[in-house]
N, C-alpha and C positions, 0 to 999 in steps of 0.2 A: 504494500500500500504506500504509496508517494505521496499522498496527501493525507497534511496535518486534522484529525478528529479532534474537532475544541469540545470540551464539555458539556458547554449550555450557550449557544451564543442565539442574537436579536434576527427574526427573519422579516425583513420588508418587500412582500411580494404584491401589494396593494397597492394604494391611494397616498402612503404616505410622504412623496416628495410634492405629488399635486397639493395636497390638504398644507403641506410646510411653508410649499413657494403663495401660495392663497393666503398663508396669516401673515408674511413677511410684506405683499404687495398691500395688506389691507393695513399697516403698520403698527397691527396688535399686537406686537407682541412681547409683551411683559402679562401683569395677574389680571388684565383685563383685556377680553375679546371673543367670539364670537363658537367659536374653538372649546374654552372651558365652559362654559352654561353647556354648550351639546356634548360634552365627553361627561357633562355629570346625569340630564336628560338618560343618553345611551346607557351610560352603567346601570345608573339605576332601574331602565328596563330589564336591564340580563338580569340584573339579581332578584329582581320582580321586590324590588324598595321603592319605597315614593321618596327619599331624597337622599343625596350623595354629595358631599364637596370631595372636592379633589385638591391636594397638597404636594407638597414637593419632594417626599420620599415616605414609605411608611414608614420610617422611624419619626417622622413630625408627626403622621397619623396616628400613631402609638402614644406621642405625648401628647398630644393634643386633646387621646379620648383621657388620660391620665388628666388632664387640669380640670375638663367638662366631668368627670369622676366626682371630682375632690379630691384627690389623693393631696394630702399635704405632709411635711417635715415631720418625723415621726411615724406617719402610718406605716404601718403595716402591709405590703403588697406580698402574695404569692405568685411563684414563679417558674418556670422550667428550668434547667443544668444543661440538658442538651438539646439549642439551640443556637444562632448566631447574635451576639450579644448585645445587636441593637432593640433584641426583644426586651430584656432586661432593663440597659442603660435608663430609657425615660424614667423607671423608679428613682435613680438616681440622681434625675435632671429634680425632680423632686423635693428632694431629701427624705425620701421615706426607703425605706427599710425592706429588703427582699428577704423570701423567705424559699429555699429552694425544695420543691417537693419529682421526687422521681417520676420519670417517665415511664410507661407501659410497653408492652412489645410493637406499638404503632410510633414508636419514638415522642410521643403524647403525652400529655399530661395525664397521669394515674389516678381517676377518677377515686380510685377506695383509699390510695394509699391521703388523697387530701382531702376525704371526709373524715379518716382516721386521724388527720392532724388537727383536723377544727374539734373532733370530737373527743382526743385525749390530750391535747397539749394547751389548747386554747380555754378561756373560760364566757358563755354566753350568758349575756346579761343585761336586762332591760332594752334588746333589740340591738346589742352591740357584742361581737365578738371581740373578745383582745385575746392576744401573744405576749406573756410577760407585763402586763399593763397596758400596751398600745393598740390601739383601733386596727383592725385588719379591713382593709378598707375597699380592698379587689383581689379579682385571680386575673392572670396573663394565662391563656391557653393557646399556647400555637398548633395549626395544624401543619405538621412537618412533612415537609417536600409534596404538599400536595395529598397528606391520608388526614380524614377526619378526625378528629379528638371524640372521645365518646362523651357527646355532648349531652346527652340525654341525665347521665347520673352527673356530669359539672352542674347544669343546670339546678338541680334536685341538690344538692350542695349549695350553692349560689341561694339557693330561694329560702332556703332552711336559714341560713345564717346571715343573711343581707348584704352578700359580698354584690358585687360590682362583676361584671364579667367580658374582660377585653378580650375579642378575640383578632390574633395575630393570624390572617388570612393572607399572609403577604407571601407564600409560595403554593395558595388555595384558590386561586379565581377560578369559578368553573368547577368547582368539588362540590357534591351536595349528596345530601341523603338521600335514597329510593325506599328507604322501609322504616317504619317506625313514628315515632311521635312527630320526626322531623321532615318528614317524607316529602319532597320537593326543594328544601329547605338547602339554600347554597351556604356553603361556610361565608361566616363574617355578618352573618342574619340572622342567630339564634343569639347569641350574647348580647348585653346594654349595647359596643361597639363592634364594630369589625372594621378592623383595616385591612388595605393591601398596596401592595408594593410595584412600581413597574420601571426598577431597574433593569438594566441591562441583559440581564441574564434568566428575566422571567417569564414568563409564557408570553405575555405583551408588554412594548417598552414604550415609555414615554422618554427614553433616556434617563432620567431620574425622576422621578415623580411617585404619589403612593395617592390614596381615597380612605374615607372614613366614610362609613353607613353607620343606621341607628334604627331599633324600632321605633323611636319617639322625632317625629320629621323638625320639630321644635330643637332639639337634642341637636341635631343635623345643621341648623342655622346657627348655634349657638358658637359651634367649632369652626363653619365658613368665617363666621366674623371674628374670631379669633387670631384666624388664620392672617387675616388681613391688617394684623396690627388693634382691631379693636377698637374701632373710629367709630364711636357714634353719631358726630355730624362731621357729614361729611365739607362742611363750607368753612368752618373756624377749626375743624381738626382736634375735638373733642376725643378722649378716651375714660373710658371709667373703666375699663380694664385693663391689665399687662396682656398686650399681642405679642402677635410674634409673624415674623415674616417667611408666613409655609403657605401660602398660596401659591398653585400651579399656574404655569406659565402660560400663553397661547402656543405657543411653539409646543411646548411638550406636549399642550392638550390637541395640538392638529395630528401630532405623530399618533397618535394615543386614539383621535376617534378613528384614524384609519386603522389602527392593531384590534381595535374592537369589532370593526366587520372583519376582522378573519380568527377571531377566539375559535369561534364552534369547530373552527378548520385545523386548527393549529389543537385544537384538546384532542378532536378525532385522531391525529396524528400521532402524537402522544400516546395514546393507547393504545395502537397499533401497534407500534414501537416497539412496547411493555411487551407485548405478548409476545412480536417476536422474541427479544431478548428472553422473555421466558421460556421458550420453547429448546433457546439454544442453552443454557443451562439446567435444564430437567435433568433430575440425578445426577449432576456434576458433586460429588465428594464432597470436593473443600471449596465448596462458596455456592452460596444458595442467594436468590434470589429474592428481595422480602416483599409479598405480596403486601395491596393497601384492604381495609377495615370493609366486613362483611356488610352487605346493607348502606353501603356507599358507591355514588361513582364518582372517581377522582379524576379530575385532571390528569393526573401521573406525570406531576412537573418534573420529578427527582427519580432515580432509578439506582435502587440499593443492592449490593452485594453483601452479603453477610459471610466472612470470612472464615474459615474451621481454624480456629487458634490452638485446635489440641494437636494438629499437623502443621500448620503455616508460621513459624515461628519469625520470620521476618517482619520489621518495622513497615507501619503503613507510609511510611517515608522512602523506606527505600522501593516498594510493591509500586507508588506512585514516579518515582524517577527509572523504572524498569521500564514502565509503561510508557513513559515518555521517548524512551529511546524507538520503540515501536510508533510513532508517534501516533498518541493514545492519550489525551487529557484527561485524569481522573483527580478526585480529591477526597480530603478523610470527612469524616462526617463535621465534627468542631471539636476543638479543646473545651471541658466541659468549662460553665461558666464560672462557676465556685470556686474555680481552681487556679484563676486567672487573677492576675494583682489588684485590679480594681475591687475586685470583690472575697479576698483573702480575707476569712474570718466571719463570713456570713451564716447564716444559720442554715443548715440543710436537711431533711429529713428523709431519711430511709432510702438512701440512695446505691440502689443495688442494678436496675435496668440501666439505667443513664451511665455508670462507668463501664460497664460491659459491651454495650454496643459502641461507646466513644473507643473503642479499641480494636475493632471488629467493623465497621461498617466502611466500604470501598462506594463511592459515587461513579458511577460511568457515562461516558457522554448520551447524553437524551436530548440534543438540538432537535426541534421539527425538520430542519434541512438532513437530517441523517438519512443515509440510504440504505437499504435491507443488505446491500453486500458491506456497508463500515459495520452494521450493525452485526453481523455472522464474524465479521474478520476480527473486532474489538472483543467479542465472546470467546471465540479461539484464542485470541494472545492472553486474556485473562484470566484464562483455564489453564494454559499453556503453563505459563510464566506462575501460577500457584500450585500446578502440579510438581514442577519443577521443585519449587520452593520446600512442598513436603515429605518431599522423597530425593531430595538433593543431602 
């Protein structure tokens, strides 16, 4: 193979240099034009929400539904370990207080393991739960690489104890439930918030950019004007709040409504992909393939290998510069977050899924541009190169 397989890269087969060279000749483009009203319009049809702002990365999305929260100095936020750690960070933009609870075999937030936290560690009282004396104020739920979180018992969690529930859809656009209480229900539309993300490397790119939905369309308006600094008149430049400058561009929102009329094409893709790729490692030994959550259809942004560490004893560092010599983009899942300096000494609970997979999990390219023969030749050198590895 002579040609380089990048991991996850941006595919513009649409509309989007028309809809670009149109916001530049219409001269909108900064957080006002014509572009962002119909990218938040569009979204919020696919998600079947009646309102959507759109902002400039889902890490703004993330703290933004963090302010519209309450989340203040002091509180109490719960959290995931392994995820990428702009999940977490907004607690910190905060000053409140994460609380790390383990992941489930969907790389997920473990629904029983953070009922059992609120139910033995925490104390409920007069409609407030605390952790050591402080208000626990939300849960952060990501749904990773694209598999649902089992929302149904967070929810049931959430409701019992009057947490707040962010959900972190920013590698979920296009994931939704087919069975169950949630049954039509897209990630990022069951929780108080949902964000999502449309960096570069995600199913659709606005180049940077991310959205925030809400059941409460009031909720929805409250973080649009936020976003925009918080102006209440707009003629003397009044604010009665702290903004913040996360409103989406015209520019990224004209890339952004062209990647939306090609989602449904670019998810079809995607799980075609899956299945090849699953087909070419059925019964492969040492690395198994991790299917996403029953009673869901995902997107299937991400594509995991689960690596046999009782045979494969090589660093996921050296498996990924092996691969690169095949030229083969892969990456490890994340360094857990707890374990990283900003967040040395935080509190964590029961964390047994979350170090196991952080040592075990292999990402392989899943661009929509991939071809059924990168896809065959990338499963062969990956098998290749770990067969090798356990009988080397």
């Amino acid at each position: 193979m002579n040609k380089f397989i990048p991991l996850s890269i941006p595919n513009f087969e649409g509309n989007e240099e028309k809809y670009v060279v149109d916001a530049i000749a219409s001269t909108f483009v900064s957080t006002v034009g014509g572009y962002v009203s119909r990218m938040e319009k569009e979204l919020a049809s696919f998600l079947n929400v009646d309102n959507v702002a759109v902002c400039q990365s889902g890490t703004s999305a993330l703290h933004l539904s963090m302010v519209d929260a309450g989340v203040k100095p002091g509180n109490v936020v719960l959290v995931p370990p392994l995820t990428f750690i702009a999940a977490v960070n907004p607690v910190k933009y905060q000053f409140a207080t994460p609380v790390f609870i383990d992941c489930d075999d969907s790389f997920c937030l473990d629904p029983v393991k953070l009922r059992s936290f609120c139910e033995e560690e925490c104390v409920w009282n007069d409609g407030v739960l605390k952790y050591n004396g402080a208000d626990v104020k939300a849960i952060v739920v990501v749904h990773v690489f694209g598999n649902m979180a089992d929302m149904e018992s967070i929810m049931d969690t959430a409701e019992k104890y009057n947490l707040k529930v962010i959900e972190d859809a920013t590698e979920a656009l296009g994931t939704k439930y087919t069975d169950g209480r949630y049954a039509g229900k897209f990630a990022g539309t069951i929780g108080d918030y949902g964000c999502y993300s449309f960096n570069g490397n995600k199913i659709i790119t606005t180049g940077g950019g991310g959205a925030v939905t809400s059941g409460n369309s009031a909720t929805v308006d409250h973080i649009r004007f936020l976003s925009t600094q918080a102006k209440t008149d707009p003629h003397y430049y009044i604010h009665d709040e702290v903004g913040y400058n996360y409103r989406m561009t015209n520019l990224q929102a004209a890339l952004g409504v062209a990647q939306l009329e090609e989602l449904p094409e670019f998810i079809k893709r995607k799980q075609k992909n899956f299945d090849l790729y699953k087909s070419e490692f059925e019964g492969f030994k040492y690395g198994k393939l991790i299917d996403f959550r029953s009673g869901t259809e995902s997107n299937k942004w991400f594509y995991s290998i689960e690596i046999d560490r009782e045979h494969v004893k090589a660093s996921m560092r050296e498996i990924i510069i092996s691969l690169e010599k095949d030229k083969i983009q892969t990456r490890a899942i994340w360094g857990l977050i707890n374990e990283q300096k900003p967040y040395e000494g935080e509190v964590t609970y029961k964390l047994e899924k979350a170090p196991y997979y952080a040592e075990r999990i292999l990402n392989i390219p899943s661009s929509t541009q991939i071809t059924e023969e990168e896809i065959k030749y990338v499963a062969d050198k990956v098998k290749q190169l770990l067969e090798g590895l356990a009988n080397g």
